[in-house]
C-alpha positions in Angstrom: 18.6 50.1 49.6 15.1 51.6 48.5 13.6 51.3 51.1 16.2 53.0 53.2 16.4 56.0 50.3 12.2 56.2 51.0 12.8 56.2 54.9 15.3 59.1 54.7 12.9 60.9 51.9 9.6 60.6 54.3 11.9 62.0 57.5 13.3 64.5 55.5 9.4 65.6 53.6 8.2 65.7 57.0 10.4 67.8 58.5 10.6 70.1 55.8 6.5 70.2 55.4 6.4 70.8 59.2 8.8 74.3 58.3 6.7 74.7 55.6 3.3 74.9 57.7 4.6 76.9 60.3 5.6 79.6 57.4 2.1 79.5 56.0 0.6 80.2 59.6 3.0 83.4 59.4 1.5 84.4 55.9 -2.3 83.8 57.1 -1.8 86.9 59.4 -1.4 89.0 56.4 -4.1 87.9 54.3 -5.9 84.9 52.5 -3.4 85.8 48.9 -0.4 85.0 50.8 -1.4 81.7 52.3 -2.4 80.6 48.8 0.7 82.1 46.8 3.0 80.0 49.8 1.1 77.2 49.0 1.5 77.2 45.7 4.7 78.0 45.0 7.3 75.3 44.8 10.0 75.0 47.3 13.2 73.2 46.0 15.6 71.0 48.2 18.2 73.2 48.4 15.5 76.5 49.8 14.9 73.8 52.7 18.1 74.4 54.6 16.7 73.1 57.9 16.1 69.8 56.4 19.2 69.0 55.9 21.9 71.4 57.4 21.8 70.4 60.8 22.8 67.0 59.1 25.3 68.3 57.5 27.1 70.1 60.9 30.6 68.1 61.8 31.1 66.4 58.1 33.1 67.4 55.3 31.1 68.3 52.1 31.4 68.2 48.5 29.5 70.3 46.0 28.3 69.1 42.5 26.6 72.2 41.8 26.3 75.0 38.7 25.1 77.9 38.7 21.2 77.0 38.8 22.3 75.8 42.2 21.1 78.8 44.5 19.8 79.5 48.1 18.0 82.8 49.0 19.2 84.2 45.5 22.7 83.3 46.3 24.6 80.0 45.0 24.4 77.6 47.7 28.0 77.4 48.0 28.4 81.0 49.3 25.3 80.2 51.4 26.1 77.2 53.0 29.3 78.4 53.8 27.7 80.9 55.8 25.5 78.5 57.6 29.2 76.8 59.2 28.4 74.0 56.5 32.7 72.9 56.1 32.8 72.5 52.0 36.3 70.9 51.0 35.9 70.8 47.1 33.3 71.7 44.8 32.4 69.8 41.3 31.7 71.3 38.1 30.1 69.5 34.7 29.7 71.2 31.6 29.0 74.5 31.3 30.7 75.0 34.6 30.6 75.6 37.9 29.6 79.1 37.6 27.8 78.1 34.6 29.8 80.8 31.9 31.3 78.2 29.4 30.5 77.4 26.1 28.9 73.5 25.2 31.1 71.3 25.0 34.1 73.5 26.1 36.5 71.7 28.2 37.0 73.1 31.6 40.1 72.6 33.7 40.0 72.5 37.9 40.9 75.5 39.2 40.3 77.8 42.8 37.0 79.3 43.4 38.2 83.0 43.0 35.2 84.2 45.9 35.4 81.2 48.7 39.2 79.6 48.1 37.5 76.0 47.5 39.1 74.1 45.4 36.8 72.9 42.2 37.0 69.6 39.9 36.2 70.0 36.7 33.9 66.9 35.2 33.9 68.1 31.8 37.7 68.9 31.0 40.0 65.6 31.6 37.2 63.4 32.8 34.0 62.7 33.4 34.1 61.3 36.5 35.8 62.3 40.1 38.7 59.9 41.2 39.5 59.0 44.6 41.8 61.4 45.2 39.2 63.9 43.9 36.7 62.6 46.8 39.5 62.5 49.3 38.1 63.9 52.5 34.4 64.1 51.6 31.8 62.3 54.1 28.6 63.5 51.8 28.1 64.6 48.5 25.6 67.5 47.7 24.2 66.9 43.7 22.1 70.2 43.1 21.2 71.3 39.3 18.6 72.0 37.3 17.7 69.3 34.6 15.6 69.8 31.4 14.2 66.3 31.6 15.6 65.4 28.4 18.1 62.3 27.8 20.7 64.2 25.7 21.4 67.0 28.3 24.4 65.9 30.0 23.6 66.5 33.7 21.9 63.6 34.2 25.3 61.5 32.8 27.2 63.7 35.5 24.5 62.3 37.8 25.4 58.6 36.8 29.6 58.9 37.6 28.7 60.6 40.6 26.8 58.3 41.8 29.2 55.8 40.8 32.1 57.4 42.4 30.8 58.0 45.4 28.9 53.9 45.6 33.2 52.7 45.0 34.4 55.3 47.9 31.5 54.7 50.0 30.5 58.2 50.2 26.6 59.3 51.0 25.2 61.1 48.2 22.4 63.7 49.1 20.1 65.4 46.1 18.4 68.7 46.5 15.6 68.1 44.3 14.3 70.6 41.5 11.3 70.7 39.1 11.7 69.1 35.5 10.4 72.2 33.3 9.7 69.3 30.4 7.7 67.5 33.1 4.0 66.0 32.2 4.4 63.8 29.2 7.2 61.2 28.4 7.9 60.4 24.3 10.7 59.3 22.3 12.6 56.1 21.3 14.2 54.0 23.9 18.3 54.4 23.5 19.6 51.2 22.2 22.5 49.2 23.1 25.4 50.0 21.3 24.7 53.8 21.4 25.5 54.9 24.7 27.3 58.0 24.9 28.2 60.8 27.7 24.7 62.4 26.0 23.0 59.2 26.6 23.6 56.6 29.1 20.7 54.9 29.8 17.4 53.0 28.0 15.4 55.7 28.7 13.6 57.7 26.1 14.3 61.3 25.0 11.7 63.1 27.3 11.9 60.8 30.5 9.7 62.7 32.9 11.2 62.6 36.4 13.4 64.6 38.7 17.3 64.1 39.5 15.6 62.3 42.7 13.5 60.4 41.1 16.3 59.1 38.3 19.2 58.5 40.6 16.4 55.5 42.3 16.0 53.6 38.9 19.6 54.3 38.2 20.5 52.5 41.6 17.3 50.1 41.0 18.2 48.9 37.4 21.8 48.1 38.1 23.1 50.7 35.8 26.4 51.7 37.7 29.1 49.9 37.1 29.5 46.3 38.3 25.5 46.6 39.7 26.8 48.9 42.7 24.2 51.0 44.3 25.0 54.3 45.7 23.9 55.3 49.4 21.3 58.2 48.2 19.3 60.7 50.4 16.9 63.6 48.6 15.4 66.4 50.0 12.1 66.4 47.8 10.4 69.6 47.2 7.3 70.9 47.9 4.1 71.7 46.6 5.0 69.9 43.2 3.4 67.1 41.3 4.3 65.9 37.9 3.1 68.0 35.1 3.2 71.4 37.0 4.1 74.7 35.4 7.1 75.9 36.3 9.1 78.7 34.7 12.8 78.2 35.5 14.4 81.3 37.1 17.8 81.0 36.1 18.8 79.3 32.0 20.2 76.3 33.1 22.9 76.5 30.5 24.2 79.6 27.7 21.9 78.3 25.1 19.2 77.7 26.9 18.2 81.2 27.9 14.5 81.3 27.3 11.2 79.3 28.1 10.2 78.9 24.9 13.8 77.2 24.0 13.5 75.1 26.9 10.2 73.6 26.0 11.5 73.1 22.4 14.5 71.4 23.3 13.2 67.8 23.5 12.3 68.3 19.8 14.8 70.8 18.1 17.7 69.3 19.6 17.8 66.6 17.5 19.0 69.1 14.4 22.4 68.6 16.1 22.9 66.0 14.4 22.0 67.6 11.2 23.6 70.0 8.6 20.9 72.1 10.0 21.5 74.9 12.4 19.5 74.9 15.9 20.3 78.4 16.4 23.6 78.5 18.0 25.4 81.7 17.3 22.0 83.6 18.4 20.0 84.1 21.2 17.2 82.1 20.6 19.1 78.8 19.9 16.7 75.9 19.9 14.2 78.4 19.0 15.0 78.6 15.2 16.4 76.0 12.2 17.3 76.4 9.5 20.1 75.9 6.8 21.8 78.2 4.2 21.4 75.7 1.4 17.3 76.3 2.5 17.5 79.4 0.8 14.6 80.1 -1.8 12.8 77.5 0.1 11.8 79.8 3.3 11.5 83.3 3.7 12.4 83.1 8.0 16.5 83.7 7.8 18.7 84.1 10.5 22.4 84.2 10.6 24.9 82.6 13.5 27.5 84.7 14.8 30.1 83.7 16.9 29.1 84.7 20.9 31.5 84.2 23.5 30.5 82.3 26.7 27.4 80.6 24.4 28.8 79.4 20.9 32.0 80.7 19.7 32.1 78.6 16.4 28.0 77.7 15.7 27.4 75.5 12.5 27.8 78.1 9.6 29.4 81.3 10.8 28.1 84.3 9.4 26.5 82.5 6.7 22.1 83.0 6.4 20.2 80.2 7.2 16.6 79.7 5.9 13.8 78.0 7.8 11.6 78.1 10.6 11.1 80.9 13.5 9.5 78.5 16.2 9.7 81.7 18.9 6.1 81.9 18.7 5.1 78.2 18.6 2.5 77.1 21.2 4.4 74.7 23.1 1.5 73.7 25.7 1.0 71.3 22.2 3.7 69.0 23.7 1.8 68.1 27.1 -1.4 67.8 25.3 -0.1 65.4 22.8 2.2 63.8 24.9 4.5 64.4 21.7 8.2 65.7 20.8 7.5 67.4 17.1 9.1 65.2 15.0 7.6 67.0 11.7 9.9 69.7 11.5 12.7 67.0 11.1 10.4 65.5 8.2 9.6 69.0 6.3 13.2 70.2 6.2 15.0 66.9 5.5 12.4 67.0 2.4 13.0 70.5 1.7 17.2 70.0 1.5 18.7 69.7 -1.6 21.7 67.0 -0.8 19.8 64.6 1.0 23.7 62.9 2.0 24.7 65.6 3.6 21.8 66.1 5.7 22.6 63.7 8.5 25.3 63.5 10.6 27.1 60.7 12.5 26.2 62.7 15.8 22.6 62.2 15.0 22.5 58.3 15.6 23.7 59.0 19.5 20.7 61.9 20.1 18.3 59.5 18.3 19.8 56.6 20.7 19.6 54.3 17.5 20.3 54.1 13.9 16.6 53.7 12.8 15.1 57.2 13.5 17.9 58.4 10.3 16.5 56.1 7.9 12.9 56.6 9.1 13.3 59.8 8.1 15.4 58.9 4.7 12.2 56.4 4.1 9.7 59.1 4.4 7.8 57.2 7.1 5.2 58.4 8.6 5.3 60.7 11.8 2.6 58.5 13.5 4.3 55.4 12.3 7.5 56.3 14.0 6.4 56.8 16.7 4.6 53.4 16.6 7.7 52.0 16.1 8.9 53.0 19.4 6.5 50.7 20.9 6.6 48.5 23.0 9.5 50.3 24.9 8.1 53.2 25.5 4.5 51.9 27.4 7.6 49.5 29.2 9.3 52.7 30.5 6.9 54.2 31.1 5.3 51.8 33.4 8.9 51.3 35.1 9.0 54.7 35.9 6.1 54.3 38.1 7.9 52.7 40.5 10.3 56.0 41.0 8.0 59.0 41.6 8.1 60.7 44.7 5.5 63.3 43.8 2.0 62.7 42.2 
């Protein structure tokens, strides 16, 4: 099986650096600047159409897509439609198909109001298509944008996908896209026992690969049900290595509408599970903490509002929280430590007045254990928690070694 995933990865990289060369020949006629911005700027799976279209003439398609999932500026639905690709029925996880609904909304199937395909919802009733849902479908197109972090909930859409499609014996193909919290890998290792839909896996909280890269160790490790393996293609991009820059065009999800809160994520997400807020009911969630029972304690306030299509009811409405304004933190810290900030989680636990009611039972499935809490409670060290992550995280790390497809 991985070998034939790496045979259809090389045929498909070669092809698509061949389209790629010809293009830069094109820009050379205009001037040394082009060449170099062509390049250099990456070029995601889906932006290779002749890679993988002509494949797809003749067979019936299905779409797990959102709204990160473009072509030529346009979601790929509306643009493979146009290229005579024959799409039967499109998936949607959270957030969406379109992308416009709250976290953790539930979302019901419904008709694609512009195109007339019928969509699946994977974040309403279930979390995973049936066979009647796949019905029809010869491949499967799985095109999002990840954060790179273990709590966001694409890569557990990933995982039923993948499984589906291995018990219907249906070819999955991945457009691949950069990971914007690419370049280091940090966090504790989920433990057995506290597997959720926002954490599936052993992997730590920053994992540091692609959806291409991940759906190889999930087939690789055996983690589908019953050890199946799933029949994967990718369409790898080009001109990206692990660790590049990249500045993601479109926010992947309502909350996540800024660089800076991107980059942050891996760290302030964790306040989830927390009497503290992460932001939601603003528009630099993930970007700012704080608490109302901080008050007198930090002069930064802010105060969540209720924002339809991002956070309708945010933890404590219209109530001012006291904390920290991270907007301006330098977050090129977290590559050159190779570190999630786990100090802000330290200062404002020790700033809160009820210790009790600073954790919450959420906070045990982010962590992926039940030892970060008390850690924390303890008043361990920062660098001796993250000692104790060892020696799972050099393991992973290692293991993920065996997945890259880019350097």
């Amino acid at each position: 099986m991985k070998i034939q995933v790496l045979l259809w990865v090389m045929a498909l990289f070669f092809i698509a650096q061949s389209c790629s060369s010809s293009t830069s020949k094109q820009q050379a006629e205009t001037g040394s600047e082009s060449v170099l911005a062509v390049e250099d700027s990456i070029i995601t799976g889906a932006a290779q159409t002749e890679a993988y279209v002509p494949y797809l003439q003749g067979k019936r398609v299905g779409l797990t897509i959102n709204h990160t999932s473009t072509i030529g500026g346009k979601l790929s639905m509306d643009s493979l439609l146009a290229l005579g690709v024959q799409i039967v029925r499109g998936f949607g996880p959270e957030h969406g198909f379109r992308g416009d609904a709250s976290a953790g909304a539930k979302i019901n199937d419904e008709v694609d109001e512009k195109t007339g395909v019928p969509l699946v919802s994977l974040y309403g009733k279930k979390y995973k298509p049936t066979k009647a849902d796949l019905a029809g479908i010869d491949v499967m197109i799985f095109d999002m944008q990840d954060v790179g972090v273990r709590f966001y909930t694409y890569l557990s859409t990933l995982h039923y996908i993948m499984e589906a499609c291995a018990e219907n014996d249906i070819e999955l193909l991945i457009l691949d896209r950069p990971n914007p919290n690419d370049g280091y890998v940090d966090g504790p290792i989920l433990e057995k026992g506290y597997e959720s839909f926002i954490g599936m896996h052993p992997i730590p909280i920053v994992h540091g690969l692609t959806f291409g890269e991940y759906a190889a160790m999930i087939n690789d490790q055996g983690w589908l049900a019953n050890g199946i393996t799933c029949k994967i293609n990718v369409i790898p991009m080009l001109n990206y290595y692990h660790g590049k820059p990249y500045t993601l065009p479109i926010p992947p999800s309502p909350n996540l509408n800024t660089q800076q809160a991107i980059l942050l994520y891996p760290s302030t997400c964790l306040f989830e599970g927390t009497d503290i807020s992460e932001g939601r009911g603003t528009m630099h969630a993930f970007s700012m903490v704080g608490s109302p029972r901080l008050k007198g304690k930090y002069d930064f306030s802010f105060t969540p509002e209720s924002i339809p299509g991002m956070s309708e009811n945010p933890k404590h409405l219209d109530k001012a929280c006291y904390g920290l304004d991270l907007r301006s933190y330098d977050t090129d810290v977290f590559k050159e430590t190779g570190r999630i900030n786990l100090s802000w989680l330290k200062e404002l636990y020790e700033a809160y007045p009820d210790k009790d009611l600073f954790f919450r039972d959420s906070f045990k499935r982010l962590a992926g254990n039940d030892k970060l809490a008390q850690q924390i409670r303890d008043g361990v060290s920062v660098e001796d928690i993250q000692q104790s992550w060892e020696p799972g995280l050099s393991a992973y790390k290692e293991l993920r070694k065996k997945y890259l497809l880019y350097n």
